[in-house]
N, C-alpha and C positions, 0 to 999 in steps of 0.2 A: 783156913780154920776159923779163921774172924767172924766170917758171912755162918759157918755152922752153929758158933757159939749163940751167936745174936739168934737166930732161927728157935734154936734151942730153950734159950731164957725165953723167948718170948711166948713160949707156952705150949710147944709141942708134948711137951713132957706133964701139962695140965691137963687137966679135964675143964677145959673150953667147950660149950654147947653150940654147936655148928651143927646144918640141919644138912641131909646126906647130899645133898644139892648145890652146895656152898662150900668155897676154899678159898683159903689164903695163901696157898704157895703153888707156885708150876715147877714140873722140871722139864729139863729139857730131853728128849728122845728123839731119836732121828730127824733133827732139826727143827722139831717144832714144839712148841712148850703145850706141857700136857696138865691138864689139872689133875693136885693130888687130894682126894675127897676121902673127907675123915668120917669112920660111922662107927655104930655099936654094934659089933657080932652077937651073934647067941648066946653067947655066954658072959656078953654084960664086962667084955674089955674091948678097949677102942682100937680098932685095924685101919689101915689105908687102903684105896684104891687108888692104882696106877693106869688108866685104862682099864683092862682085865686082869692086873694082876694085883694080888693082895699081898699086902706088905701090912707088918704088924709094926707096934711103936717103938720097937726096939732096933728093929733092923731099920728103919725110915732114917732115925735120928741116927744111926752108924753110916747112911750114907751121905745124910746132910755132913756130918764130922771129916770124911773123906773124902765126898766130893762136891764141894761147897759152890765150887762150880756150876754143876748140874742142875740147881734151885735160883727159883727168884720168887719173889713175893708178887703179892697182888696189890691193887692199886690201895686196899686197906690197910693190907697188912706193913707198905714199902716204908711210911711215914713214923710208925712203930719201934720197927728195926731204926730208921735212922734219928729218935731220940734215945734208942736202946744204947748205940756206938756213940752219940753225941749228944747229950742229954742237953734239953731247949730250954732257957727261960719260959720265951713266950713267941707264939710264932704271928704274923702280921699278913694277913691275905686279905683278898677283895671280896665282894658277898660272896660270888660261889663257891669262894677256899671256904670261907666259914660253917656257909652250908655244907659245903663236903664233910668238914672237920664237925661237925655235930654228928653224922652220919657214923666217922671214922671210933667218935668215944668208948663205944661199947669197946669196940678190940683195945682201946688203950687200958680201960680198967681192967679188962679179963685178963691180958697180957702183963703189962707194966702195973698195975695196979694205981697208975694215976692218970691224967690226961694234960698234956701240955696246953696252957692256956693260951685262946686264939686270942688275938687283937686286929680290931678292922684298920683296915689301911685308909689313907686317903683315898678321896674318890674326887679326882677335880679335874676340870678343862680349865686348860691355859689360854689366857684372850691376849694376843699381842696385842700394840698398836696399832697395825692397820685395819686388821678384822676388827675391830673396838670402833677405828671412827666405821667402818662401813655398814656395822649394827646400829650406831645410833646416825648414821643417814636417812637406810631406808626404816628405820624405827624398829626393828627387829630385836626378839629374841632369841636364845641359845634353842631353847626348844620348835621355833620356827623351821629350823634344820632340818629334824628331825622328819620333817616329813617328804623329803626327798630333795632333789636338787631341781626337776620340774616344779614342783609346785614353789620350790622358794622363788624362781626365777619369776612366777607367776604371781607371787605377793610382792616383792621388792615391784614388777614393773607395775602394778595397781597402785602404787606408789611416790611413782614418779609420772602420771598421768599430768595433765597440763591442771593446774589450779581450778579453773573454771570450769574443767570438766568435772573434776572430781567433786567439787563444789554441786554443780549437777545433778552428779549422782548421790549425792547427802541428799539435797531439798529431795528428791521425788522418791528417798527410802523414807526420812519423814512425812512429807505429804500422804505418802499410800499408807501408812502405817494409822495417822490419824484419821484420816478419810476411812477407812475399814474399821476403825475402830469404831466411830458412828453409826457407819452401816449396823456393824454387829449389835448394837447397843438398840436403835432402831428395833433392830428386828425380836430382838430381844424380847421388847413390850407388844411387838406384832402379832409373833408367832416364834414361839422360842424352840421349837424345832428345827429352824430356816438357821441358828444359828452355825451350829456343826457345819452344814454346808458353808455359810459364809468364811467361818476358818479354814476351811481346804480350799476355799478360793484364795484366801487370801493367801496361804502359804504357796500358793500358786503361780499369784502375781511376783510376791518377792522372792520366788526362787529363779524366775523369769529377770528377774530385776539384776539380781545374782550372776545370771551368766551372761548377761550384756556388760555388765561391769568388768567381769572375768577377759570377754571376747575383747574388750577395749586394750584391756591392760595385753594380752599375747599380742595383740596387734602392735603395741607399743614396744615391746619386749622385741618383735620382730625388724621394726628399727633401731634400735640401741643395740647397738652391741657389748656393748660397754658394760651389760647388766649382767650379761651370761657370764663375762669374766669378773666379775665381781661376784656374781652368783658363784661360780667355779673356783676363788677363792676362797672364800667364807666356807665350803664345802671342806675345801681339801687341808684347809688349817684348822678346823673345828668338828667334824662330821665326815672325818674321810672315808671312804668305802664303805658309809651308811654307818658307822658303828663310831662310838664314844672314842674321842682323841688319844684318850689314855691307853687304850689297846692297840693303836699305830702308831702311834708318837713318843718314841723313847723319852722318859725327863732326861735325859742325860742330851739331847738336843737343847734343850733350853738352859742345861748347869754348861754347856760349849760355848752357847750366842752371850748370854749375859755374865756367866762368870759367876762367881761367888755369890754379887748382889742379887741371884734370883732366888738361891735358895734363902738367902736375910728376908726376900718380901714376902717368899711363900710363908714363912715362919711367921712372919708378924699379921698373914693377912687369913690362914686359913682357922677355924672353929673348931678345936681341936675333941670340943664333946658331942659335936655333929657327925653321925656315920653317913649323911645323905653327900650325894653327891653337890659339888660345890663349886661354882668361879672364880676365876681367878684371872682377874685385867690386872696388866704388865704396866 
């Protein structure tokens, strides 16, 4: 009877403007939940559709009352009913709850007549120790991740190229850089049409330049092994399965390894009027 009453207050028994196409509650029929679609008959009072069959508001709500069972809400309406039964302060989600929950208001006012205030949750990755020294080795950041686990392997080993080579390859991105740059200039006062062309050569040369650097460091990458599993670290503790730690990584792994004292650093280290996502070195 609970599930009916909640059903009930939450505004079946209103004139809620819902378009003939739209509903907030299923029941169940031969195993499958069916939507129940609210309109305006001819005569200017509000029926149900059950599939084909029409059901008025009187009879709806006596089988909600009896068979409280047979209903469930939709994904709008579920969050409604449960500050109907258990009325919320304030509820804490990540953007997409929020964004959800702006979507969800309208039914909260029609319904409840008010709407549970959202509050954004933290949003942070946790930087152990290890991962910590191995970002600032190969000089990395958190967003370096992001772009896959190939191309990190491919920046970290550009990285650890021998000195003098990479040395190398500074002076002769400099050199061409200023040497073009003359050219262009040159030409400039020559014939300032010739310029255009000289910048797609030159983006030409240094894109050339680009992947010999690239080709050096896989080649380097191809002897170290050493990199991939550091690459393959820094992934799977920061960036595991392409997506943000906080959606694989339970906090409750880290309130386990450190105890008490991680939730004291979290406290004293994260920006509590920042919603943007945020680091957080152990």
């Amino acid at each position: 009877m609970v599930r009916g009453k909640a059903l009930e207050a939450a505004g079946y028994h209103q004139q809620v403007k819902v378009t003939p196409s739209s509903t907030l509650v299923f029941m169940l029929r031969n195993g499958a939940r069916v939507p129940v679609h609210r309109r305006v008959n001819g005569e200017g009072s509000a029926e149900f559709l059950i599939e084909e069959e029409r059901v008025s508001q009187e009879e709806l709500l006596d089988r909600l009352g009896s068979s409280p069972e047979d209903f469930s809400a939709n994904v709008l309406l579920r969050p409604v009913i449960q500050d109907y039964l258990l009325p919320t302060l304030a509820y804490t989600g990540g953007s997409a709850e929020v964004a959800y929950f702006a979507q969800v208001g309208v039914v909260y006012e029609a319904l409840l007549g008010r709407v549970t205030p959202i509050v954004p949750r933290l949003s942070a990755t946790i930087i152990e120790l290890k991962p910590k020294g191995l970002l600032e080795r190969y000089r990395l950041r958190l967003p370096d991740l992001f772009q896959g686990p190939e191309s990190l392997r491919e920046l970290m080993a550009s990285r650890t190229l021998p000195k003098e080579l990479q040395s190398a390859f500074d002076q002769a991105e400099a050199s061409l850089e200023k040497s073009l740059a003359a050219i262009r200039e040159g030409l400039a006062r020559l014939d300032a049409t010739l310029v255009d062309s000289a910048t797609n050569a030159a983006s030409k040369m240094q894109h050339q330049l680009t992947q010999l650097r690239a080709r050096a460091a896989r080649a380097e990458l191809r002897q170290t092994e050493v990199l991939g599993r550091h690459a393959d670290l820094l992934c799977n503790a920061l960036y595991p399965n392409k997506t943000l730690q906080e959606r694989e990584i339970a906090g409750i792994y880290f309130v386990a390894r450190y105890e008490v004292e991680f939730l004291r650093g979290v406290y004293e280290t994260i920006h509590t009027d920042c919603v943007d996502h945020q680091v957080i070195s152990l």
